[in-house]
N, C-alpha and C positions, 0 to 999 in steps of 0.2 A: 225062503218061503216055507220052509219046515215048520213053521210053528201051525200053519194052516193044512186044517184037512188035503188029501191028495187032493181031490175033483176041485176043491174049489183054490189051490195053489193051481189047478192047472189054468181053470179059467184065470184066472189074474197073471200067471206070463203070458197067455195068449191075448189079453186086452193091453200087455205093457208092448206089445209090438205097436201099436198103432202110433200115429204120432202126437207129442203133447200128453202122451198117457204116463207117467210113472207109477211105480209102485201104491203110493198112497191112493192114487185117485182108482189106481185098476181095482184094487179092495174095494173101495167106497164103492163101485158101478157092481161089484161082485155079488156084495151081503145085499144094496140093492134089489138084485136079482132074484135074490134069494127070498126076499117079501113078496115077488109080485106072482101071479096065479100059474099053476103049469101051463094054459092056457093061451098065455100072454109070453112068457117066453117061450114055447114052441114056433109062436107068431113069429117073436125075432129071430131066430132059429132059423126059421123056412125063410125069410128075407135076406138074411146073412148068407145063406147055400144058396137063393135061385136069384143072386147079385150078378155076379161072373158068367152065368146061364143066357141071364134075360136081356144083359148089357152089352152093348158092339159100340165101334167107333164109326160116325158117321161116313158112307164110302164119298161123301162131296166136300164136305169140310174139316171131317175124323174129330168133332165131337163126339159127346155121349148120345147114342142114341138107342131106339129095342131093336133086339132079333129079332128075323120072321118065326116065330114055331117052327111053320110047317118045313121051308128051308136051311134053317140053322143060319142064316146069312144077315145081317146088320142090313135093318134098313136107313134110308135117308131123315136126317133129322127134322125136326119140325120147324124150326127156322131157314132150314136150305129150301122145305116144304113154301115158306108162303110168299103168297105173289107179292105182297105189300113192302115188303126189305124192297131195300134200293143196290140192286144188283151191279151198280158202279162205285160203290165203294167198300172195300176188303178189309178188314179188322183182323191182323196178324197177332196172337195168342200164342203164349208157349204152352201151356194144360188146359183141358177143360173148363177146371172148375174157377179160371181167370176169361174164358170166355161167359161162363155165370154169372161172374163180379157184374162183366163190363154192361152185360145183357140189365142187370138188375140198374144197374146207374139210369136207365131211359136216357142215356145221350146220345145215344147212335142203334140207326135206325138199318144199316147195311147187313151185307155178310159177314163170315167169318172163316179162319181158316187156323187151325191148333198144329203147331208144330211138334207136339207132344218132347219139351224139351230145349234147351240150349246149346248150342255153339261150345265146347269147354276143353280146348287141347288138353288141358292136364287132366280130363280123365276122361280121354279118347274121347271125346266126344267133336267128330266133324260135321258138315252140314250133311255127308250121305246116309247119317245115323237120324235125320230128323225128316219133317215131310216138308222139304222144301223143295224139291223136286216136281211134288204132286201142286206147289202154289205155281212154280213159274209155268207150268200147265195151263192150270185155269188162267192166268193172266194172257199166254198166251193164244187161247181159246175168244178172247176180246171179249167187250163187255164192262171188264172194270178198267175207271180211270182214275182209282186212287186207291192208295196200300196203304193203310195206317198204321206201323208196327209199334204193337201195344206190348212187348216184351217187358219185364219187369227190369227197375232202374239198378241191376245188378253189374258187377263189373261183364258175367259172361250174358247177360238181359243187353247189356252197349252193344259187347261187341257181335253178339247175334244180328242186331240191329243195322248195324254197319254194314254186316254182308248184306244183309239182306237189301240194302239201297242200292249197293255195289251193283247187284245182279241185278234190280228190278230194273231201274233209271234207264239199262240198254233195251228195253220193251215198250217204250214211249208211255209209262206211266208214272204218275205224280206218285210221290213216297213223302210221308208225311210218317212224326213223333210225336205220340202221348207230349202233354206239356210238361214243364217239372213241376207239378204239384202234387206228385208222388213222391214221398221222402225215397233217398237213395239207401238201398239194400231192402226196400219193402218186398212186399208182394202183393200183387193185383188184391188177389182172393180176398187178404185182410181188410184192404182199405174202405173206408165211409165212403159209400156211393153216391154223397156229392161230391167229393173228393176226386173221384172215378169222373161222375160226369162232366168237370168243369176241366179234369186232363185231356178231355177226350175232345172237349168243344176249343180248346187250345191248344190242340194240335200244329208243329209246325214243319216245312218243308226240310225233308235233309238234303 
């Protein structure tokens, strides 16, 4: 990136972190930038810094949810928030933003519960590394009579999936699979939300 001024070689490594970004496109977002008002990118500026600030994991599901101000402490999200979800059925999620996909589908009307992650022995990753702990909890807690694990159709999306029927099934509740009409190695996030909703209404028993 030498051929570009410092300041703005800087910004363009710091946009080639993100993911999906390369080189070309971090320029192109860079000179971009560079058109639009001081104004307007201070805007983004201030939104990009009070991200990490304003943002917490939900403490009932570990979605995305706000801090309180005045407590610095992650309130409950707005979904674990309303009475209207059907609080008997659990929609098991590895990220966040495949709890958004499945939310956007309008096929399912229940809760959720983001395991922030997979199952992946080759790179240490076991089930104490994830929040599964905090689900056999709320199962435990009764209330829900189905677990829908919506993990993505990856080889460690299976085998998360696997444990995760392993463990629930001795709590006297129904475990249920996304259907396959999710192509294998996808991921939630990507996929057409009909595609989303008609896996979700074809759920079957593992």
């Amino acid at each position: 990136m030498s051929s570009y001024p410092s300041p703005l070689a800087r910004l363009i490594k710091a946009l080639c972190r993100l993911p999906g970004i390369g080189e070309k496109t971090a320029a192109r977002l860079a000179f971009h930038m560079l058109k639009e008002s001081r104004e307007e990118i201070l805007e983004l500026a201030e939104s990009i810094g009070r991200l990490r600030q304003e943002m917490g994991r939900c403490p009932n599901c570990f979605g995305l949810s706000e801090v309180d101000a005045r407590t610095g402490e992650s309130r409950e999200c707005g979904l674990c928030q309303d009475p209207g979800r059907e609080k008997d059925k659990l929609c098991v999620v590895e990220e966040p933003a495949d709890m958004i996909a499945v939310e956007k589908s309008q096929g399912f009307k229940g809760i959720y519960h983001v395991l922030h992650g997979t199952i992946s022995p080759l790179d240490g990753i076991g089930p104490e590394s994830l929040r599964i702990k905090e689900l056999l909890e709320r199962v435990q807690r009764g209330g829900v009579q189905e677990v829908i694990v919506a993990t993505n159709p990856t080889v460690d999306g299976e085998a998360t999936a696997l444990y995760l029927s392993k463990v629930l099934k001795p709590l006297g509740v129904k475990v249920t699979r996304i259907a396959r009409g999710l192509p294998m190695g996808g991921d939630l996030e990507y996929t057409d939300v009909v595609t989303l909703g008609k896996a979700i209404e074809g759920r079957k028993e593992m």
